[in-house]
N, C-alpha and C positions, 0 to 999 in steps of 0.2 A: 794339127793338134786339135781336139775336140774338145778339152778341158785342160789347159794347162795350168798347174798348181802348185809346184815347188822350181823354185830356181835357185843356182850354186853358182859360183864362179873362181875361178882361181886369175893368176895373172895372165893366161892364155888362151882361156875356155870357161865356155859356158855351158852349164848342161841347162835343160828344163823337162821336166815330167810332167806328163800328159796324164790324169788320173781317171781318162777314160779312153783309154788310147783304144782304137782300131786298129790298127798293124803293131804298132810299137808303142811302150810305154814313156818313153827315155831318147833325147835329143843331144848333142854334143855340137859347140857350134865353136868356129874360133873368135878371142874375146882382145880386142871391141870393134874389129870390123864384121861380126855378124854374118861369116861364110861359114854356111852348110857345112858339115865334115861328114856327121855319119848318127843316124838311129842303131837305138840298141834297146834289149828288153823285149824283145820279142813278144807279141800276145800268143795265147796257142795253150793246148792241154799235153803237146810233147813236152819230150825230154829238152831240158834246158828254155823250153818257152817257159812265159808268165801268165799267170790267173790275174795279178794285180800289179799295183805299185802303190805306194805308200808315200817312199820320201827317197832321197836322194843324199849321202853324206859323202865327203868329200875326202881322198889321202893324197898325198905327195904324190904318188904315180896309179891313182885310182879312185874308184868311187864302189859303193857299197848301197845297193837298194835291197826293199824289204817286199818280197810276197807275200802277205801275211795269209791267203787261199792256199798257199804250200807248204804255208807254214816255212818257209825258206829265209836267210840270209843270202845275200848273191856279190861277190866283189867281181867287179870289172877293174881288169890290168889297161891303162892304157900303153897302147903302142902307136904308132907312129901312122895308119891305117884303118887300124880295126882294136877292137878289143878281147881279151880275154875273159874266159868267166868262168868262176868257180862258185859251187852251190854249199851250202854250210845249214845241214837242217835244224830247226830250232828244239831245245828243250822239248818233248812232248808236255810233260807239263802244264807248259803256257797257254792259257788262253788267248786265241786269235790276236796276238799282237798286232796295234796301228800307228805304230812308230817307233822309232829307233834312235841313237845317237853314239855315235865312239866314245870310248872313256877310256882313257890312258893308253892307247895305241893299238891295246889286243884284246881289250873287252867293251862290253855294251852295255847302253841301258837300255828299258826297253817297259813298256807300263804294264803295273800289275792290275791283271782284267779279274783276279777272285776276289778281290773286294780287300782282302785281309792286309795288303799292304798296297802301298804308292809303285812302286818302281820295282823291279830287281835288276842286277846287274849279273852279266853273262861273262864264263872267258872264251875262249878264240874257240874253245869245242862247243859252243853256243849252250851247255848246260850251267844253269843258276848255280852262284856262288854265292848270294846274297839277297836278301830282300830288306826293303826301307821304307819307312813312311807311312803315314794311316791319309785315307781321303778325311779332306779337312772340313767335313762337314757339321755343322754345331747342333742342327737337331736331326739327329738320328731316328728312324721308325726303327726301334725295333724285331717288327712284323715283316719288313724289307727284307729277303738275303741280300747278301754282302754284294755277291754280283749284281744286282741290279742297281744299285751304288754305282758299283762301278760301271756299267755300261752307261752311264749318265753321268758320269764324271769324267767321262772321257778327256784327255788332257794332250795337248799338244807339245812336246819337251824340246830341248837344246840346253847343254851343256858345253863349259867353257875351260877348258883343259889349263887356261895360261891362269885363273883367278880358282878355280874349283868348285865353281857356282852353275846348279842346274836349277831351271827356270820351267814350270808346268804351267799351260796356260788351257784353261779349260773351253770348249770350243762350244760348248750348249750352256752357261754361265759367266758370270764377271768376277771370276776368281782366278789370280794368281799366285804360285806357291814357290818361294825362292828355297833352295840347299843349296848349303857347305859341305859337299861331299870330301875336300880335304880333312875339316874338321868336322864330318860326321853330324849336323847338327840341320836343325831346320831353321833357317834365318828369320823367314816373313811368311802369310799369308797374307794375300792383300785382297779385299774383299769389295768390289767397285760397288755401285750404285744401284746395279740390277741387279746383286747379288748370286747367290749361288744357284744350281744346276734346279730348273723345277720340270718335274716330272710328276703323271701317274704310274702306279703299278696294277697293269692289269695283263691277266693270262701269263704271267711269271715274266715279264718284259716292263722295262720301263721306257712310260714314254715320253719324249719330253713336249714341254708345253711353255716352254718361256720362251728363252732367244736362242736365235745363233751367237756366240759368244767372240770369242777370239781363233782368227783362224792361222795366226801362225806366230813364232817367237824367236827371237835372235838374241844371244846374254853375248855383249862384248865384253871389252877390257874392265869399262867402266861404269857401261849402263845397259841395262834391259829392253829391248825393244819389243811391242807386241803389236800385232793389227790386230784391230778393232772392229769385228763388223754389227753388231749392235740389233740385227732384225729379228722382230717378234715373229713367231714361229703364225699366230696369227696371220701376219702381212705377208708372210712367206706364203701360206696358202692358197692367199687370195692372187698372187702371183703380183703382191704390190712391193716388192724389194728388187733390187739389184745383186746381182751374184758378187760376191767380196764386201769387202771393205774400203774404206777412206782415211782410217784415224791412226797411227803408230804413237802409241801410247810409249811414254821413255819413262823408266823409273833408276834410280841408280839402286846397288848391287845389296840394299837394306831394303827396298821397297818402297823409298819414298819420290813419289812424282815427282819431275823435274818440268818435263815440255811434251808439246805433243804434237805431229804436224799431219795437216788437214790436207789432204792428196786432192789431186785436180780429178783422178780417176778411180775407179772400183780395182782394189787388185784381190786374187787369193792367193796368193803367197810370196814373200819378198826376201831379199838377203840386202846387207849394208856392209859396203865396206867403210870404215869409221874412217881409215887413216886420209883414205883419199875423197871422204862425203859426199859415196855416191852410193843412191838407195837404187837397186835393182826391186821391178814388181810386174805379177804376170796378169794381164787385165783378161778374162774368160770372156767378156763384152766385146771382145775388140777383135777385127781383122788382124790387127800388128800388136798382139801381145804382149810382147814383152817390151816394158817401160822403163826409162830411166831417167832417176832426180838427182841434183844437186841440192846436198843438205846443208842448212848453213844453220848452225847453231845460234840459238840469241841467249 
């Protein structure tokens, strides 16, 4: 793997996505002895290969990754061997979506890239049923279109089926934006210390010029998980930052901070299973990627 960046796991398996894969984008490993099974996601410009990979969501007898160069949805069946795959093309509509998430078993959400809303939500024929949310930006240019907002709003989601709380976590600023998607309503913005997404607008592009913000987000039962990776786009140039994060910021399901814990390592992207307090995280630094902690709550 050349960048691996999203990890999943169930009580058997492990996937991990490579977000620059050379042969494959997408890993399947058995969980928690860590034996090989089988690559999938194919790179390639044929039929059923990938342009990208995005993110990686998990079902009871499968997984669901995002081409957003094909503009595609794709589920993998798992079987006992190998996998099955079926291709589900998106909305034209949408603007080049870079993420995804399940919402009630047979639709998605999915970020709205026109500026004009937050999110829409898809059904299983991948055409918009809905759209929600304004970017939660307080001083607006005018002068700005919407899309360049939004390309600098860019937001990284997960949604929580058992509470009905979706959690955006913006990946070039220090803003996070909770919903009540059961009740329809917008909970919290939470606006950190480095504030929101800073950008120019030049040649109909925005560019940004603050930080890398948060690079990935988990809404449990009861609380919010984020990484934190914090580096100035400055330090990033100079080639004086680390690739990830160190900080999983925990807010409970209103937005208000609880804890936050400070990793031994740089990870870009993590999953938690809460019940049993262990933090999965994929270190892009490291020969042996992928990491795992024992959380102990204080």
């Amino acid at each position: 793997m050349r960048y691996p960046f999203r990890i999943r796991t169930t009580d058997s398996y492990l996937f991990v996505m490579d977000l620059h894969g050379s042969e494959y984008y997408c890993y399947q490993f058995d969980y928690p002895s860590m034996h090989f099974r089988q690559s999938f996601a194919k790179t390639g410009r044929g039929p059923r290969e990938f342009l990208d990979a995005e993110n990686i969501r998990l079902t009871p007898t499968g997984c669901w990754t995002l081409d957003a160069n094909k503009t595609n949805l794709n589920y993998f069946q798992i079987q006992e061997n190998e996998l099955s795959m079926k291709e589900y093309p998106l909305d034209k509509s949408l603007i080049r979506s870079l993420d995804f998430d399940i919402y009630n078993d047979s639709m998605f959400i999915v970020p709205d890239y026109t500026g004009t809303h937050r999110f829409d939500i898809l059904g299983l024929d991948m055409m918009i049923r809905e759209s929600r949310g304004t970017i939660p930006c307080r001083n607006r240019d005018k002068m700005i279109p919407d899309m360049a907002y939004a390309q600098v709003w860019r937001g990284f989601l997960n949604y929580n089926p058992q509470n009905g709380i979706l959690a955006i976590a913006t990946q070039l600023g220090d803003v996070i934006e909770i919903y009540n998607l059961s009740g329809d309503s917008l909970v919290n913005v939470i606006y950190g210390k480095e504030g929101e997404p800073q950008f120019e607008y030049r040649g109909g592009y925005a560019v940004p010029n603050g930080i890398m913000g948060y690079g990935d987000i988990q809404v449990g039962t009861q609380f919010i998980y984020a990484l934190f990776w914090g580096h100035s786009f400055k330090d990033i140039l100079k080639n004086q930052s680390i690739e990830g994060g160190n900080n999983i910021r925990v807010f409970d399901l209103f937005g208000k901070p609880v804890r936050q814990y400070i990793l031994d390592r740089y990870i870009t992207g993590f999953c938690l299973d809460e019940e049993r307090g262990i933090l999965l995280g994929v270190d892009v630094n490291s020969n042996q990627p992928v990491v795992e902690w024992k959380i102990v709550k204080s």
